[in-house]
Backbone as CSV, one residue per row, in Angstrom:
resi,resn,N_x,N_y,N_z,CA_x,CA_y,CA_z,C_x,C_y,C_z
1,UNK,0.838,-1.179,0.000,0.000,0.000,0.000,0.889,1.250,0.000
2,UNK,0.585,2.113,-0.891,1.206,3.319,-0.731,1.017,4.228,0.697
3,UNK,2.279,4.589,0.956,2.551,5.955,2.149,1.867,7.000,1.610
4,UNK,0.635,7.466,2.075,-0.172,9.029,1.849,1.062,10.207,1.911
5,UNK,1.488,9.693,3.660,2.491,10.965,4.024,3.644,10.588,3.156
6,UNK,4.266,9.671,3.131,5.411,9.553,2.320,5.866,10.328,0.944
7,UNK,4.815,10.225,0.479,4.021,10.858,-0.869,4.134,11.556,-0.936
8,UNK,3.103,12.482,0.179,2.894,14.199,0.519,4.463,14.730,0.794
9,UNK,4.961,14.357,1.783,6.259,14.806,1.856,7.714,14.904,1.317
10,UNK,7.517,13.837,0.556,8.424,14.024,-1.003,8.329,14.707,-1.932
11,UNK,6.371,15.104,-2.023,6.294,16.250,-3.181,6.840,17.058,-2.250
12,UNK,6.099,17.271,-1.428,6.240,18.783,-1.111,7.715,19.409,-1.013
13,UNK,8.856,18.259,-0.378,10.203,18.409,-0.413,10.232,18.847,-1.830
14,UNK,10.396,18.328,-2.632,10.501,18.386,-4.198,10.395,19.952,-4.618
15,UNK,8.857,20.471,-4.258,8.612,21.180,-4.908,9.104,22.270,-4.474
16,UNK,9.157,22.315,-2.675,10.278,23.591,-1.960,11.503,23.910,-2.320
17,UNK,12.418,22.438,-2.808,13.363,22.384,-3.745,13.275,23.169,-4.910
18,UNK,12.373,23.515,-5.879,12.023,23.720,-6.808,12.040,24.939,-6.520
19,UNK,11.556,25.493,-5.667,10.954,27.118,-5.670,9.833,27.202,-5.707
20,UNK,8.673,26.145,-6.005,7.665,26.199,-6.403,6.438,26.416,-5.206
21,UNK,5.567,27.272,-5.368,4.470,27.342,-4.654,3.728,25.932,-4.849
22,UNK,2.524,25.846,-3.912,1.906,24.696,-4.173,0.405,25.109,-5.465
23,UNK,0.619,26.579,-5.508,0.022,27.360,-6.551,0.226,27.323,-8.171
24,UNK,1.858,27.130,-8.104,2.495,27.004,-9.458,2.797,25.357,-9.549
25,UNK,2.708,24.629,-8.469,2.681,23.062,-8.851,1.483,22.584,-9.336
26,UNK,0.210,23.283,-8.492,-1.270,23.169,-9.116,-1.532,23.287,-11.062
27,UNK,-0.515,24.141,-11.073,-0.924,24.908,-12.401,0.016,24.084,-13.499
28,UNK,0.731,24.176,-12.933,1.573,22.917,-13.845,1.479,21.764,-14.169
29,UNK,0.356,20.736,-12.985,-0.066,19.866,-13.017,-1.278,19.722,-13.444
30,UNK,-2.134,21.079,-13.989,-3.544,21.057,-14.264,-4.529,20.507,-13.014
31,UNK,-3.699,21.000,-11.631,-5.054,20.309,-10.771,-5.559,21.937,-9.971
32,UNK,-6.363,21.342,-9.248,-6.739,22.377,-8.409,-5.465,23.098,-6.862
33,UNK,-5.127,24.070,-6.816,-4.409,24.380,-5.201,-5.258,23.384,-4.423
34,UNK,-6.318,23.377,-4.237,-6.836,22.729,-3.100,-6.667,20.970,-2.725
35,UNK,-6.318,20.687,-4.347,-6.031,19.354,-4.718,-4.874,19.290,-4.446
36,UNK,-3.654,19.618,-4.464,-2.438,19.459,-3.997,-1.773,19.608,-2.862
37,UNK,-2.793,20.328,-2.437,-3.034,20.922,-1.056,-3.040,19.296,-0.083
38,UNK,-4.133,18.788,-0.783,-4.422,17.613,-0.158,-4.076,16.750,-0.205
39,UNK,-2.754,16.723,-1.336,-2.274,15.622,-1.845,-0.717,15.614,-0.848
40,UNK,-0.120,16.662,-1.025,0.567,17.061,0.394,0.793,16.413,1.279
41,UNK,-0.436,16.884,1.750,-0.972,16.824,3.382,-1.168,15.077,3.548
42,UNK,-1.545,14.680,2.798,-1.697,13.154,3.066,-2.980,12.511,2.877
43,UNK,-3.993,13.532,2.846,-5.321,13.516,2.584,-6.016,12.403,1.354
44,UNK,-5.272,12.923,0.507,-5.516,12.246,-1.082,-4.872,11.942,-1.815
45,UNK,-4.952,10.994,-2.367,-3.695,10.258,-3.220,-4.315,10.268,-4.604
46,UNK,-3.116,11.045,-5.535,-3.420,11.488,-6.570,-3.572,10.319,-7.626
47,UNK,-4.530,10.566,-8.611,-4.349,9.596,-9.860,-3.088,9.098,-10.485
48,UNK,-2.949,8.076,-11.190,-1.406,7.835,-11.333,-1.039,8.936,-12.417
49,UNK,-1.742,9.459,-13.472,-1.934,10.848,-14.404,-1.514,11.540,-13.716
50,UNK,-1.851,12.225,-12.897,-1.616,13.448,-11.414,-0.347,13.001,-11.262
51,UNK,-0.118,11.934,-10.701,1.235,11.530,-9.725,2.367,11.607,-10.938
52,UNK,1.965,11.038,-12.085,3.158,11.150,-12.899,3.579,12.405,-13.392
53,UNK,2.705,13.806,-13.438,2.833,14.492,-13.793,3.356,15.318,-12.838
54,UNK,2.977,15.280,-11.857,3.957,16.147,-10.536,4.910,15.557,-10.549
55,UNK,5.474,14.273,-10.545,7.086,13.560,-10.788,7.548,14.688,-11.935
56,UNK,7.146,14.231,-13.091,7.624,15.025,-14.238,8.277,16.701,-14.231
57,UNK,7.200,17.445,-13.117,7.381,18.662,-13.054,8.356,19.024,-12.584
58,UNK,8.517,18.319,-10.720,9.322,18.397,-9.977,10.895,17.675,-10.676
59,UNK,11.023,16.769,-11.242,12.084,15.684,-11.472,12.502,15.119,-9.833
60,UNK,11.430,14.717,-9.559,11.339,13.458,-8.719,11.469,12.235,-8.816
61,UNK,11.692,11.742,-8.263,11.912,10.166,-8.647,11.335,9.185,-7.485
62,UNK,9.760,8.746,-8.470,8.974,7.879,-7.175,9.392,6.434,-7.101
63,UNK,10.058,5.935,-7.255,10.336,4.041,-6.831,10.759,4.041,-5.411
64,UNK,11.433,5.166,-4.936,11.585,4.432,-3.080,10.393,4.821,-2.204
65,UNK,9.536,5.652,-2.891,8.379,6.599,-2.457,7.143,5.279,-2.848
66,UNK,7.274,4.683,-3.706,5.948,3.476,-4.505,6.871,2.088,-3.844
67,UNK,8.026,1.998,-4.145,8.381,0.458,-3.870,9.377,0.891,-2.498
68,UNK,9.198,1.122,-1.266,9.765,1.246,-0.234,11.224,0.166,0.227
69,UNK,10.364,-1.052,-0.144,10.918,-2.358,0.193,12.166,-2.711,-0.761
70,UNK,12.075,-2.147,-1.873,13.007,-2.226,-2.983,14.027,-0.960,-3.440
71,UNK,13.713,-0.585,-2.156,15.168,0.768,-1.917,16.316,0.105,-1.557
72,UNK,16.339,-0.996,-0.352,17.320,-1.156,0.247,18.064,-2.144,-0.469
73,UNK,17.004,-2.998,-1.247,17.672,-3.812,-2.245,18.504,-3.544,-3.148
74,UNK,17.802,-2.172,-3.586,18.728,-1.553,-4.978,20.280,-0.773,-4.256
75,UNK,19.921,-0.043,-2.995,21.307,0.067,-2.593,22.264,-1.023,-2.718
76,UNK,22.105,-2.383,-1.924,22.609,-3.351,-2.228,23.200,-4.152,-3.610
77,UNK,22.324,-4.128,-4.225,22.565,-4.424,-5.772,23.888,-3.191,-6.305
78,UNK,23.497,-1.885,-5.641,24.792,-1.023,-6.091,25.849,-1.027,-5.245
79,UNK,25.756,-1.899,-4.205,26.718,-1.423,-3.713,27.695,-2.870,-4.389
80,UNK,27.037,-3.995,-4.761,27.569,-5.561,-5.711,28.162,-4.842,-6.683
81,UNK,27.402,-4.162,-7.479,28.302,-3.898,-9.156,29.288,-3.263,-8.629
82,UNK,29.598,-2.146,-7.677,30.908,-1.724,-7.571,32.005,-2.081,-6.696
83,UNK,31.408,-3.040,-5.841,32.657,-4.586,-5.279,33.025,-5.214,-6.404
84,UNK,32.366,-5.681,-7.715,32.716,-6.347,-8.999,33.358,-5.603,-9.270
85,UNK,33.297,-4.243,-9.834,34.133,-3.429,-10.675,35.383,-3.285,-9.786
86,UNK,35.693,-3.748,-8.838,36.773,-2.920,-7.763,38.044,-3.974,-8.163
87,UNK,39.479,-3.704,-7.704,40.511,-4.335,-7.940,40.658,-4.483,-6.585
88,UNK,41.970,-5.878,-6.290,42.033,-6.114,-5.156,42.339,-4.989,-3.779
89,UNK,43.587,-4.140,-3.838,43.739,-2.551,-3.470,42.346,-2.356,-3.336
90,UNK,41.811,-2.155,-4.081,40.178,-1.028,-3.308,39.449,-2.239,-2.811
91,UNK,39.307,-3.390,-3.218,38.351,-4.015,-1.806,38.690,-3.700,-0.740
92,UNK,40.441,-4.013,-0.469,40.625,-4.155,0.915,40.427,-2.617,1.766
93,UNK,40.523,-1.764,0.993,40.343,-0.199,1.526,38.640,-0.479,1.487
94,UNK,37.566,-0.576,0.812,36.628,-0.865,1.065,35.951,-1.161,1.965
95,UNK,36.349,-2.676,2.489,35.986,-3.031,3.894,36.800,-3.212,5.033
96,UNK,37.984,-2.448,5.110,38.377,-1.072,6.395,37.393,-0.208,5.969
97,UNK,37.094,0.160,5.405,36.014,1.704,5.677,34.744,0.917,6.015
98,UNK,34.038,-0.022,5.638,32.855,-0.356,6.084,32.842,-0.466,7.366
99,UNK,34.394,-1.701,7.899,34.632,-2.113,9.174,34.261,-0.546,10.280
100,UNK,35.168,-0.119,9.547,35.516,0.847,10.601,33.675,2.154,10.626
101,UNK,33.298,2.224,9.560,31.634,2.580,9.570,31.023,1.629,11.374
102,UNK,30.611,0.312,10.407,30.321,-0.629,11.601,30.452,-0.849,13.261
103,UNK,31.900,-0.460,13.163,32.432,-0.476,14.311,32.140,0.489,15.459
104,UNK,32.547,1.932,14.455,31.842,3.173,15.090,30.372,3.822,15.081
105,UNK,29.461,3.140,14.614,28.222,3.801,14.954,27.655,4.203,15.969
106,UNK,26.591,5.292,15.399,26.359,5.673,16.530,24.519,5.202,16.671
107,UNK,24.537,5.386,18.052,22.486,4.375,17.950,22.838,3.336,18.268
């Protein structure tokens, strides 16, 4: 199931990024202020028409926002192709830096 707020708060990040009022995102998207308003807020979840077109406006990018679960995967998957691409020298600097990530966290 899609995140309402997740949603809302990525546009809206997006569009503050942008410069954009939620006036000039309305207008760009052909919806109503009051509709984006709500779309925002968490209220209403826009048509996939709507949703693709506020992606489009903003240059957002919805797959960790729609597929949550398949964020951490794709980090993973990137973090494989560039252990493949690596020579022996940068693995081993690699994981000293992970180690040492690991080691020191904080939480």
């Amino acid at each position: 199931m899609l995140d309402r707020i997740a949603l809302g708060t990525a546009i809206r990040a997006a569009r503050l990024k942008k410069g954009y009022t939620q006036e000039r995102l309305a207008e760009l998207v052909e919806v109503t202020p009051t509709h984006e308003k709500h779309i925002e807020s968490g209220h209403r979840l826009p048509s996939v028409e709507v949703l693709f077109s506020i992606a489009q406006a903003l240059d957002l990018s919805l797959d960790n926002i729609i597929f949550p679960e398949d964020a951490e995967n794709g980090r993973v998957k990137e973090i494989q192709i560039l252990l493949n691409q690596s020579t022996g020298p940068e693995l081993a600097i690699l994981l000293d830096v992970a180690g040492s990530l690991l080691r020191n966290r904080v939480g």
